[in-house]
C-alpha positions as CSV (number, residue, x, y, z in Angstrom):
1,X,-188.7,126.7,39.6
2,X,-187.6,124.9,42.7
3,X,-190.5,123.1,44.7
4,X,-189.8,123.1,48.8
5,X,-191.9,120.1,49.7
6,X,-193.5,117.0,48.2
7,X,-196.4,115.3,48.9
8,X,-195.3,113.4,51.7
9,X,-194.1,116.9,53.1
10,X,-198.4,117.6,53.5
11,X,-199.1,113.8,54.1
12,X,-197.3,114.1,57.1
13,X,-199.0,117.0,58.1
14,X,-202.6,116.5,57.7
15,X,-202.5,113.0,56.9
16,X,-202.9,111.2,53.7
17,X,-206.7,110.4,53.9
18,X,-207.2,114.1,54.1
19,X,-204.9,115.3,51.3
20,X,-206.4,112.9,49.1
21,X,-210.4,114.0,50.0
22,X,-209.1,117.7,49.7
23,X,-207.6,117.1,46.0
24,X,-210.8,115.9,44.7
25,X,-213.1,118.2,42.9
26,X,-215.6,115.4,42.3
27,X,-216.2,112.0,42.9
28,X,-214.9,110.8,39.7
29,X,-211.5,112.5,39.8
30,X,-208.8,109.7,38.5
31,X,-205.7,109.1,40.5
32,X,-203.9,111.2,37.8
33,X,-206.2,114.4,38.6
34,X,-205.4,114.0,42.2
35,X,-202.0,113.9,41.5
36,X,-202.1,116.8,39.6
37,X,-203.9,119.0,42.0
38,X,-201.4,118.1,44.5
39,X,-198.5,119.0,42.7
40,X,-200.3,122.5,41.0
41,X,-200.8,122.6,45.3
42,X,-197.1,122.6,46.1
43,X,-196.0,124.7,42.9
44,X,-198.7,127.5,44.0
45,X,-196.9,127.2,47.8
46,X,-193.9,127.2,46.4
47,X,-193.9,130.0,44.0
48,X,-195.9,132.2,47.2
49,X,-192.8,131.4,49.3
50,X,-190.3,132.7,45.9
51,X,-192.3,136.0,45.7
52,X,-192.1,136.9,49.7
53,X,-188.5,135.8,49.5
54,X,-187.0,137.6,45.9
55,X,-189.4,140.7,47.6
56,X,-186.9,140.6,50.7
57,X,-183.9,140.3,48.4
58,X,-183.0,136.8,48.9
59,X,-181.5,134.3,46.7
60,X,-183.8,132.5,45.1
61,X,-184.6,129.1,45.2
62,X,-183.7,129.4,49.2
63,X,-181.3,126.2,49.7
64,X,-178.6,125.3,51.8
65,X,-174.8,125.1,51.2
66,X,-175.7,121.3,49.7
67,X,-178.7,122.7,47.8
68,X,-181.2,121.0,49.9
69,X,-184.8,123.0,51.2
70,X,-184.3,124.4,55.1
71,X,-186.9,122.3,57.0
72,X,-188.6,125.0,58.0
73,X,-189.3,126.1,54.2
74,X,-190.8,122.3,53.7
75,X,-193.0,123.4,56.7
76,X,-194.2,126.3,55.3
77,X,-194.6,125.4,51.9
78,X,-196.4,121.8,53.5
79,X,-198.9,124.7,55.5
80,X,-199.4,126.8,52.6
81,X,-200.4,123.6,50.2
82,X,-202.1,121.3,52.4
83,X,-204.2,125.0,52.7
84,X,-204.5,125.9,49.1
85,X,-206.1,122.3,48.8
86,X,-208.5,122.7,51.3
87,X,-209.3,126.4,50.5
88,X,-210.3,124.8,46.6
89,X,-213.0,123.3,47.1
90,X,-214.7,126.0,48.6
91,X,-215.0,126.8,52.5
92,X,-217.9,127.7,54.1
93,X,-216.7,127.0,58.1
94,X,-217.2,129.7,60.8
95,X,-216.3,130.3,64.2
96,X,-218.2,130.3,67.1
97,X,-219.0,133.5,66.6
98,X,-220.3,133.3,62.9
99,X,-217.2,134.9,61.4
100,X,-215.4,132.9,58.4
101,X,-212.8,131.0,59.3
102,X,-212.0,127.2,58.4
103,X,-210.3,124.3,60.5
104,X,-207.2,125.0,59.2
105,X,-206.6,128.8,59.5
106,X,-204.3,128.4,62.0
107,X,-202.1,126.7,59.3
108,X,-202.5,129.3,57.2
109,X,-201.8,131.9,59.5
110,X,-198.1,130.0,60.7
111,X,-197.0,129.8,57.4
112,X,-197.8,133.4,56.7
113,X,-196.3,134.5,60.1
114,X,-192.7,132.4,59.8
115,X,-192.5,133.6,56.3
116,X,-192.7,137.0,57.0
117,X,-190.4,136.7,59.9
118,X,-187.7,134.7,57.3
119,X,-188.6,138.2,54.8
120,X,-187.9,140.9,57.8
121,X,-184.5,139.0,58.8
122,X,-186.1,138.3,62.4
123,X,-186.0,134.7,61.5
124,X,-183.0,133.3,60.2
125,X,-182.9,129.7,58.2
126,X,-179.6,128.2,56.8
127,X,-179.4,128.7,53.4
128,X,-176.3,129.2,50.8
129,X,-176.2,132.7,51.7
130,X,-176.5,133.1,55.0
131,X,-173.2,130.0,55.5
132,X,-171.1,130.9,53.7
């Protein structure tokens, strides 16, 4: 199973104070737990990004001709992680108008939207099988 980001991937994203509040369950959780629910985060995102893409037909793990992760996949699998972690410890945000939805749905949302564009060909990353 090939990972498409790292923790510094979501770091940069929604900043490290944030990634490490959101991979607590508890106040007591060691370093070690926190690692852990980081990395189960990017295997989940990962593994979400495999199924969409082998569903499409496409090779999987999606690298390019020097086996490295597109940037755009870190992107998405950074959205979809830095998500999952927030998502687990249970959301109870709503709109202005009452209707559930958290602070970072819209992360949520662009991962889900370029990753269905990469499945239905409208979006095309560089990967071993589309260069060569």
């Amino acid at each position: 199973m090939s990972c498409y980001c790292s923790e510094s991937d979501i770091n940069a994203t929604f900043g490290s104070i944030n990634v490490q509040e959101w991979a607590k369950l508890g106040d007591t959780d060691s370093d070690a737990t926190i690692a852990t629910r980081i990395s189960r985060a990017i295997t989940v995102a990962s593994e979400e990004i495999d199924d969409v893409l082998r569903y499409a037909g496409m090779e999987i793990p999606c690298e390019d001709s020097d086996g490295l992760t597109p940037a755009s996949l870190e992107q998405i699998c950074a959205d979809l992680a830095g998500v999952w972690l927030y998502e687990s410890r249970g959301v109870d945000d709503v709109d202005g108008a009452g209707n559930p939805r958290h602070k970072l749905q819209y992360h949520a949302e662009r991962a889900e939207r370029r990753l269905q564009q990469i499945a239905d060909r409208r979006r095309k990353i560089n990967t071993r099988s589309n260069t060569g």
